[in-house]
Each structure stands twice: as structure tokens, then as C-alpha cells.
C-alpha positions in Angstrom: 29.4 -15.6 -6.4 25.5 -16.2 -6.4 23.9 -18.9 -4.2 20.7 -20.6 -4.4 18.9 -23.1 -2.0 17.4 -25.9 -2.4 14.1 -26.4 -1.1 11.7 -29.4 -0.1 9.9 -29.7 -3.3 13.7 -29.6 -5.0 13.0 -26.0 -6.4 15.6 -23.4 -6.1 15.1 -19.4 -7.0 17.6 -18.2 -9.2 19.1 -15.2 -8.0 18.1 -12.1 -9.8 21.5 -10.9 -11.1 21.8 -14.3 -12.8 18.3 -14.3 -14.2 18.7 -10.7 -15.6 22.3 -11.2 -16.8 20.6 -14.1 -19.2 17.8 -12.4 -19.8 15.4 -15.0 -18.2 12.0 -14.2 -17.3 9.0 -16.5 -15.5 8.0 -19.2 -18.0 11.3 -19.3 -19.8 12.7 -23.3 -19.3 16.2 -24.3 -19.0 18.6 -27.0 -19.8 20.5 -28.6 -17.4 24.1 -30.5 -18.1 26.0 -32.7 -15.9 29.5 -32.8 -17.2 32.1 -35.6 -15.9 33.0 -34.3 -12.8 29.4 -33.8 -11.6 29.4 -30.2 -12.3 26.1 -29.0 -13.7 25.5 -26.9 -16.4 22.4 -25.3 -17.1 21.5 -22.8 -19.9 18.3 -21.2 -21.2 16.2 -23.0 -24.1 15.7 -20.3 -26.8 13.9 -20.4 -29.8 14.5 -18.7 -33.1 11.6 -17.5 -35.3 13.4 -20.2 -38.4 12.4 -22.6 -35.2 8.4 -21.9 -35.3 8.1 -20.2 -38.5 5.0 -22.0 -40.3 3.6 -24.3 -37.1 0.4 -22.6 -36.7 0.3 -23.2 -40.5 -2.4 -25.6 -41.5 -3.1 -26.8 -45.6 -6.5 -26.9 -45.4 -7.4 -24.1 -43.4 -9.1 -21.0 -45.4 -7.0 -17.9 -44.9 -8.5 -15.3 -43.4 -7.7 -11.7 -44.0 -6.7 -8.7 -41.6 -9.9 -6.9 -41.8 -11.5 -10.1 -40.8 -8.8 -11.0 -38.0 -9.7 -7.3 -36.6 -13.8 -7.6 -36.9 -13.5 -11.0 -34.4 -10.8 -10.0 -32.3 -13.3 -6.6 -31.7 -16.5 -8.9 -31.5 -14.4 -11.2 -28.7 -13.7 -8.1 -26.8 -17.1 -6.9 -26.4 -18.6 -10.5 -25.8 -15.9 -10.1 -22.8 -16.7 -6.7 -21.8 -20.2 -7.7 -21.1 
């Protein structure tokens, strides 16, 4: 059995076992499900590729090719590096 307390700010720390045995990891959110005998449920919110595939996409943006992606993602590292 795995326990958890409750603190002030109503947060609990789930214990690691569980965490690892669902493969949760900081950042991850979870559903919770009270059933009818008050017994809660909770389960971790996962999201398939088929979910997100094609929201960053945008009609009337220009594409941009990998050569390009590569030149700016260099040019932001050394505007960082400075």
C-alpha cells in the first residue's frame, strides 16, 4: 500500500513507486474520478501524436526549410552565448 498526505495548500506528493510504475514525470497532469462511493480515481492525461499532429500548423505561414531552421537556431545560440 502507498500513502500520501495531504498538506495545507491541499497538495499531496505521490509516492515514487506509483509515479514510476505510470511513468509520470514533473509537468505531466492528471485526471481525477470520483466514482459513487466516493472513491477517487485518478489517472494520467496522455496525448497521442494523432492528438497534436498539425497544431503548430498555420495556412498562411511561408514554410521554411531545414537549412534555414538550422542557420537561426545557430544565429540564436550565439546571440545567447554572448
Amino acid at each position: 500500500m502507498h500513502l500520501a498526505k495531504l498538506t495545507n495548500k491541499g497538495q499531496i506528493t505521490i509516492p515514487k513507486a506509483v509515479r514510476q510504475s505510470l511513468g509520470l514525470h514533473p509537468g505531466d497532469k492528471l485526471e481525477f474520478i470520483i466514482n459513487k462511493n466516493d472513491e477517487v480515481l485518478f489517472k494520467p492525461i496522455v496525448k497521442k501524436v494523432d492528438d497534436v499532429f498539425g497544431k503548430l500548423h498555420k495556412s498562411d505561414r511561408k514554410s521554411v526549410s531545414v537549412k534555414a531552421m538550422d542557420a537561426a537556431i545557430k544565429q540564436k545560440m550565439k546571440e545567447q552565448a554572448k
